[in-house]
KETORVO-631611 format. One record per residue: x, y, z of N, C-alpha, C, O in turn. Coordinates in nm, 3 decimals, always signed. Last residue first. Layout:
% residues N
X / Y / Z / X / Y / Z / X / Y / Z / X / Y / Z
...
END
This chain:
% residues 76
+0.171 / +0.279 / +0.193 / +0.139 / +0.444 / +0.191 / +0.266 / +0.469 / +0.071 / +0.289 / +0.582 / +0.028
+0.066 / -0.031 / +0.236 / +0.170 / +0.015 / +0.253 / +0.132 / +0.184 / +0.190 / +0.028 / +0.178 / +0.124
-0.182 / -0.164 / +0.388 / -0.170 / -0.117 / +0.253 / -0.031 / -0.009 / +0.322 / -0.034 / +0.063 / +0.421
-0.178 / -0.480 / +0.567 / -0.203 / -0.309 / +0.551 / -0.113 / -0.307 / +0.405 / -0.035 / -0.381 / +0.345
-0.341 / -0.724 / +0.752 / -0.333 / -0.674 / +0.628 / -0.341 / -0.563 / +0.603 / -0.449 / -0.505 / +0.602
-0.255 / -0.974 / +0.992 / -0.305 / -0.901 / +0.952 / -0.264 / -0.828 / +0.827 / -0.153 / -0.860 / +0.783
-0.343 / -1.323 / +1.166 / -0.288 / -1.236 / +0.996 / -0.402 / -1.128 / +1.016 / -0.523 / -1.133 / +1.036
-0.288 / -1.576 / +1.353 / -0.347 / -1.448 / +1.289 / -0.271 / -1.442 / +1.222 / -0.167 / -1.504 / +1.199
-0.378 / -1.948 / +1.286 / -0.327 / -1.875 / +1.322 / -0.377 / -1.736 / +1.266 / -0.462 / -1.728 / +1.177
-0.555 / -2.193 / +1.245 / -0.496 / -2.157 / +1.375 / -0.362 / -2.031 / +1.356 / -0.259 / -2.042 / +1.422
-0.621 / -2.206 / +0.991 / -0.503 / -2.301 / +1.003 / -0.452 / -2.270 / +1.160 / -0.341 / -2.307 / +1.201
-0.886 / -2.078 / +0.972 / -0.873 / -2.222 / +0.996 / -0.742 / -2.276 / +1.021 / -0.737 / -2.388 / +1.072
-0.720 / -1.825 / +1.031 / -0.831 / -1.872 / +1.148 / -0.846 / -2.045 / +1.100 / -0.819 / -2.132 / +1.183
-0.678 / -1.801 / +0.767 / -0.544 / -1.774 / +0.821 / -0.632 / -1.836 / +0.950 / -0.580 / -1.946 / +0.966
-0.861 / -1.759 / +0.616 / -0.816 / -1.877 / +0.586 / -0.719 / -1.892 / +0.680 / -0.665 / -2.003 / +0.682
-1.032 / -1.558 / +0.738 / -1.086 / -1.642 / +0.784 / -0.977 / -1.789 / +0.731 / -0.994 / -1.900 / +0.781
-0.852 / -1.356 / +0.674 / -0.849 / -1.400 / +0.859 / -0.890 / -1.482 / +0.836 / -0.825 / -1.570 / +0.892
-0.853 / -1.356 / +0.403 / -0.701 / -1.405 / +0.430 / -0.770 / -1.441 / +0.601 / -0.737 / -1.548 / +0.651
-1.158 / -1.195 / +0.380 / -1.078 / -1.323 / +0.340 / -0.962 / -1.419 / +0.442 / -0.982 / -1.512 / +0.521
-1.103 / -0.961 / +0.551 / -1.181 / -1.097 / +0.568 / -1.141 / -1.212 / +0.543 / -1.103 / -1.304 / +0.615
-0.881 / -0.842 / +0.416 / -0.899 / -0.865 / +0.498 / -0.970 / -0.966 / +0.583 / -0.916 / -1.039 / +0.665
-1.061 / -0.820 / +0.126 / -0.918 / -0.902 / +0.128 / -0.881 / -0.913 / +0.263 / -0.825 / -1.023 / +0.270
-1.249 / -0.681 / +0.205 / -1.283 / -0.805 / +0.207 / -1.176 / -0.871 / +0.207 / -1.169 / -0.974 / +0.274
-1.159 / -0.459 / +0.324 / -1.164 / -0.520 / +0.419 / -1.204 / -0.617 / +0.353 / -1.216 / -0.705 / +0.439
-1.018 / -0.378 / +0.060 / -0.919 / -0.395 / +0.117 / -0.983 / -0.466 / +0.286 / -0.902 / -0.514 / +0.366
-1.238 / -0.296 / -0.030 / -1.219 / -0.408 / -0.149 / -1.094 / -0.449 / +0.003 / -1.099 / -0.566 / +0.040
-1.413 / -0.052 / +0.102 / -1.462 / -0.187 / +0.090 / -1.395 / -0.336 / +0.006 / -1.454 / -0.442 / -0.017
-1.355 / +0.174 / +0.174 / -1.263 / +0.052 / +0.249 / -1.285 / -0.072 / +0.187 / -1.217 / -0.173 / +0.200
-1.479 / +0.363 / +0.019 / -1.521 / +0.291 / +0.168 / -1.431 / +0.273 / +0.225 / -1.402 / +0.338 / +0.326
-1.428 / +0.171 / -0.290 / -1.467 / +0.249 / -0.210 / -1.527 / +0.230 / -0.096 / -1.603 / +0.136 / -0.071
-1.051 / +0.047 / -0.260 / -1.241 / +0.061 / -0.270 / -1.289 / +0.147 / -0.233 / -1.234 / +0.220 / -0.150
-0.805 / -0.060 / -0.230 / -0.861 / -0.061 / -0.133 / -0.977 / -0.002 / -0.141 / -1.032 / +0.015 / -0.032
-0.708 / -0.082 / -0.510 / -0.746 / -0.200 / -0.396 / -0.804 / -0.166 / -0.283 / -0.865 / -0.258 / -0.227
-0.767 / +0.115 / -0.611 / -0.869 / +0.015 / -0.697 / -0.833 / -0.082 / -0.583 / -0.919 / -0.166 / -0.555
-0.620 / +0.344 / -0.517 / -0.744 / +0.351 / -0.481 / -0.869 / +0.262 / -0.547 / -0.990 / +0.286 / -0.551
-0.324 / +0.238 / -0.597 / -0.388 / +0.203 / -0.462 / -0.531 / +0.272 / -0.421 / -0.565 / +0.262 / -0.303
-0.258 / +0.286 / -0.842 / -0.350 / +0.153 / -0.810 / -0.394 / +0.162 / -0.715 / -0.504 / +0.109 / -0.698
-0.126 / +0.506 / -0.858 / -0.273 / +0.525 / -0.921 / -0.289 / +0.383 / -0.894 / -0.388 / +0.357 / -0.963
+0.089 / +0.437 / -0.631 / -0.007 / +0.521 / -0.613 / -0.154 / +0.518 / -0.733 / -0.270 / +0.526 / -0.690
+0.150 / +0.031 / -0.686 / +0.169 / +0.214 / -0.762 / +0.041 / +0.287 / -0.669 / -0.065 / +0.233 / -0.639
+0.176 / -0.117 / -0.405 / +0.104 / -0.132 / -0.512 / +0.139 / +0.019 / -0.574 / +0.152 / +0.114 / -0.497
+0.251 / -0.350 / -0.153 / +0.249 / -0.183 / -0.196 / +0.213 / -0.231 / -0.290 / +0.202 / -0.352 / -0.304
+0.134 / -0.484 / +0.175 / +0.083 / -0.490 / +0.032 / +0.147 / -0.316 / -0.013 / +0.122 / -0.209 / +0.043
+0.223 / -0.697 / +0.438 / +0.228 / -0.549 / +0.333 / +0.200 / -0.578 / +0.222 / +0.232 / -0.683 / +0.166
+0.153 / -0.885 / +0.676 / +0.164 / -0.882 / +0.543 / +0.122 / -0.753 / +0.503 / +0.011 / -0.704 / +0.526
+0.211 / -1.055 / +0.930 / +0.144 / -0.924 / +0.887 / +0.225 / -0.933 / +0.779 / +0.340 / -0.976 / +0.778
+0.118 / -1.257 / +1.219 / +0.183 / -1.248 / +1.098 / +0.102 / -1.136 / +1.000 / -0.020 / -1.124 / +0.990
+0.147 / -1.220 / +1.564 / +0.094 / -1.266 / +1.445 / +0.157 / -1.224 / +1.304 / +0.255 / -1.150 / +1.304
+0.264 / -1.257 / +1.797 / +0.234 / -1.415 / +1.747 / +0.147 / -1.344 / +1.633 / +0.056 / -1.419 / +1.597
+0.530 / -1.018 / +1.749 / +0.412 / -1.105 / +1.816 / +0.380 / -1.241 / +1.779 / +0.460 / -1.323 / +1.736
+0.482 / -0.972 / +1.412 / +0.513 / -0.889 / +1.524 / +0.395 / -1.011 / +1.622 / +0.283 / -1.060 / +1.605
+0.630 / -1.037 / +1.089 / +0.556 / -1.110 / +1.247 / +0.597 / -0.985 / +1.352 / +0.704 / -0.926 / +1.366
+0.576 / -1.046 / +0.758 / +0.690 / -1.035 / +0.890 / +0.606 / -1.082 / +1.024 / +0.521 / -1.171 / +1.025
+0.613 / -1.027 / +0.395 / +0.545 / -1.109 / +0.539 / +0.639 / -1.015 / +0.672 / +0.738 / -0.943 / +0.664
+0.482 / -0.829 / +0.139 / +0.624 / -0.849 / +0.205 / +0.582 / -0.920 / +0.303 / +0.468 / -0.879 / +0.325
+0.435 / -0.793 / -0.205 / +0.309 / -0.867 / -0.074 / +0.466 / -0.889 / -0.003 / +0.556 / -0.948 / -0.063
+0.365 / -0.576 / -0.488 / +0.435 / -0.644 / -0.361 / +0.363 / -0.670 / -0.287 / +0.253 / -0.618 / -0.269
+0.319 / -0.511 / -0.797 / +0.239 / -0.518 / -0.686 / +0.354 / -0.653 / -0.625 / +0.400 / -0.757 / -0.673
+0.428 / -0.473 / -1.054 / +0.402 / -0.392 / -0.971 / +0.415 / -0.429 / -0.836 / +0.506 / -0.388 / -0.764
+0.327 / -0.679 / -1.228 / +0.393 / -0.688 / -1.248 / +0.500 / -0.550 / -1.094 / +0.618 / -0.562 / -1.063
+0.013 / -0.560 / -1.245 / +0.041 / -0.637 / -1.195 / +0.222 / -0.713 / -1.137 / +0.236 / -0.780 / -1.035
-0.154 / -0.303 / -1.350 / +0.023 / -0.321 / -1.333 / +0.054 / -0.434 / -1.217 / +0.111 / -0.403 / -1.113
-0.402 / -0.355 / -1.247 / -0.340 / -0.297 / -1.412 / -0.203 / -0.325 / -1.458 / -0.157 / -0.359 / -1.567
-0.514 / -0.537 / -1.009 / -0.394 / -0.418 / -1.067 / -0.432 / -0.422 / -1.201 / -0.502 / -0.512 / -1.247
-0.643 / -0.760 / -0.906 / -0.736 / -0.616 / -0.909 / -0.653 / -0.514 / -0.961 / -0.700 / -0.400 / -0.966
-0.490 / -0.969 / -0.949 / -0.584 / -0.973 / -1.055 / -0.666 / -0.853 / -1.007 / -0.770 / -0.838 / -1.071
-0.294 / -0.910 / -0.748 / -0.243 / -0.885 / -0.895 / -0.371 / -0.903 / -1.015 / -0.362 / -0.867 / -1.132
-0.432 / -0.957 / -0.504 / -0.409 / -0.838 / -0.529 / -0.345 / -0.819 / -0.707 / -0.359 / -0.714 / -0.769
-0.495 / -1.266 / -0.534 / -0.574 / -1.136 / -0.539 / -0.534 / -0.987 / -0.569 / -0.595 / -0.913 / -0.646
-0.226 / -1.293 / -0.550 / -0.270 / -1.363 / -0.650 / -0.426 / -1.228 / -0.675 / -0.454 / -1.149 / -0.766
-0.139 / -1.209 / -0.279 / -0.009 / -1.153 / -0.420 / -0.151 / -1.193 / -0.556 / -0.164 / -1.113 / -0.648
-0.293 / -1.379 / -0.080 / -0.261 / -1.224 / -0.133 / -0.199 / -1.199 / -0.224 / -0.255 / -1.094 / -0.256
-0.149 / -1.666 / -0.142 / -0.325 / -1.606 / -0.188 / -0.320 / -1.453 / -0.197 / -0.339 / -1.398 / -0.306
+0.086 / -1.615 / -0.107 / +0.040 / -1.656 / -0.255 / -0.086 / -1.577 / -0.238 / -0.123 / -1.471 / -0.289
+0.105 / -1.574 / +0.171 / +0.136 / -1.444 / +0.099 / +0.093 / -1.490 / -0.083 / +0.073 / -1.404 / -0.168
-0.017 / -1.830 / +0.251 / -0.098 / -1.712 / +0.269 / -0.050 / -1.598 / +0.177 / -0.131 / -1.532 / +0.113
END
């Protein structure tokens, strides 16, 4: 799972070379940080919300076939 995030999130950077994906678990589910440079972090997460809930979407629905959660925040 943290591949598929690191992979998406480095082909929406500039500064790929940048961009962190950290795992941990609270609970039974598994949560993944994403930091990224301040001038990147308004190309991942869109306008709206809209690039950071599809990467959201995404990862639940691959993380839902293998039976388990995942969630996804943008580190500040």
């Amino acid at each position: 799972m943290r591949r598929l995030i690191e992979t998406i999130v480095r082909r929406l950077s500039d500064r790929p070379d940048e961009a962190r994906v950290t795992e941990g678990v609270e609970g039974h589910t598994l949560v993944y940080e994403i930091s990224v440079p301040e001038p990147e972090r308004g190309r991942l997460i869109g306008r709206d919300g809209r690039t950071v809930r599809a990467i959201r979407a995404f990862v639940g629905a691959a993380a839902a076939a293998r039976g388990k959660r995942v969630t996804v925040r943008v580190r500040d």
